[in-house]
C-alpha positions, 0 to 999 in steps of 0.5 A: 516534526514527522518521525520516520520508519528508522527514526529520521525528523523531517519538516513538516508541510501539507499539501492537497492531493492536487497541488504537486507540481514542482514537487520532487517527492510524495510521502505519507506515514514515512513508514518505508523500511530503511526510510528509503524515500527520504530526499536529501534536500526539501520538496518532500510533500506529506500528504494530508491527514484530513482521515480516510476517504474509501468506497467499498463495493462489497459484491465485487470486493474493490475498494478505492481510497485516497492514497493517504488512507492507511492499511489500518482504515482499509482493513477496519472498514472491509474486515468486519463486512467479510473482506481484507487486503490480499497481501499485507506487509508486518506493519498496518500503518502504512499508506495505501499510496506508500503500498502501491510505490513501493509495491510491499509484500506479505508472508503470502507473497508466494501465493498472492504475488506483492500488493501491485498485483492487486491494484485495480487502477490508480491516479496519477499526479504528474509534475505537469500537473495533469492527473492520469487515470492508469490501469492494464487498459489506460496509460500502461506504461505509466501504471506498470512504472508507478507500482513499485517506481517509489513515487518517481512517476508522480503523485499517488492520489488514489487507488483501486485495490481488489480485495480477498475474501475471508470468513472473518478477521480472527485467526485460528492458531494451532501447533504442529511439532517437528523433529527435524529441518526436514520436519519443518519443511514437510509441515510447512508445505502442508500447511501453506495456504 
C-alpha cells in the first residue's frame, strides 16, 4: 500500500506513462499537502517507479525527466556539475510532474516566482490518448492550464525545467541578532537575495 502526504492508504497500480487513457487521475509520490489529489473513488494511476530518467544540457542549465522523477534525483544529478532547482518546496521528495500540477513554491518565491514559472515545456497525456507537446510557443492554452491545474488537463509524462546556477550545494549559515520586530524586518530585507 502507497501512504500518502497526510498518511492516506491507497491501492496500488502501475501504469506506463503511455497507457492513461480513461484514467481520471495521475499521481506519483503522494506528497501533496493536505493529500488534495486523492479521488474518492478508483482510477488513480501511480506512476512507475522504474527510477529516473533525465537529460541535462549543463551550458544551457535545462533539464528534462520524466514526470516521476524526484526533486531528490534532480538535485542529485545537477547539483554536484554547479546547478539546482530554482524553487524548491520543504520537502525533496515529491515528483517533478507532482511540481509542475501543483505548481509548488519555495521560501524564495517572492524572488523567483513557483516552480511553473520555470518550466521550459511539458508532455501532455490527454484521456484521448493523444500526447501534447506544450510550451509558451505550442498548444498555450493547454501548458497555461496544466501548471498548477492539479492533473485535470491530462498525464504529465515529462518535463523541461530550467535550472538556476549556483556555486555549489552547501550552504553558508550566519547569525545576525535583532532587537525589535522592526529589527527583524530590517534584517531580513538586508539579507533577501
Amino acid at each position: 500500500m502507497l501512504e500518502s502526504f497526510g498518511r492516506v492508504h491507497r491501492g496500488r497500480f502501475e501504469i506506463s506513462n503511455q497507457t492513461v487513457s480513461g484514467l481520471q487521475l495521475s499521481i506519483g509520490n503522494g506528497r501533496s499537502y493536505g493529500d488534495s489529489c486523492l479521488p474518492a473513488d478508483g482510477g488513480t494511476a501511480i506512476l512507475n517507479a522504474s527510477g529516473p530518467s533525465i537529460r541535462f544540457d549543463i551550458e544551457t542549465g535545462v533539464l528534462v525527466a520524466d514526470a516521476n522523477t524526484t526533486l531528490a534525483d534532480i538535485i542529485l544529478h545537477a547539483g554536484p556539475r554547479g546547478w539546482f532547482l530554482p524553487v524548491t518546496p520543504g520537502t525533496k521528495h515529491v515528483t517533478l510532474g507532482g511540481a509542475v500540477a501543483n505548481d509548488v513554491h519555495g521560501k524564495n518565491h517572492h524572488l523567483r516566482g513557483s516552480f511553473g514559472c520555470h518550466v521550459e515545456w511539458l508532455e501532455l497525456v490527454r484521456s484521448d490518448g493523444r500526447t501534447y507537446l506544450c510550451s509558451a510557443r505550442e498548444n498555450l492554452d493547454l501548458f497555461a492550464a496544466t501548471i498548477g491545474g492539479m492533473g485535470l488537463t491530462g498525464h504529465i509524462s515529462r518535463a523541461a525545467i530550467r535550472m538556476m546556477k549556483v556555486p555549489g550545494v552547501s550552504v553558508a549559515e550566519s547569525v545576525t541578532p535583532f532587537d525589535s520586530i522592526d529589527g527583524y524586518f530590517g534584517v531580513a530585507e538586508r539579507m533577501d537575495l
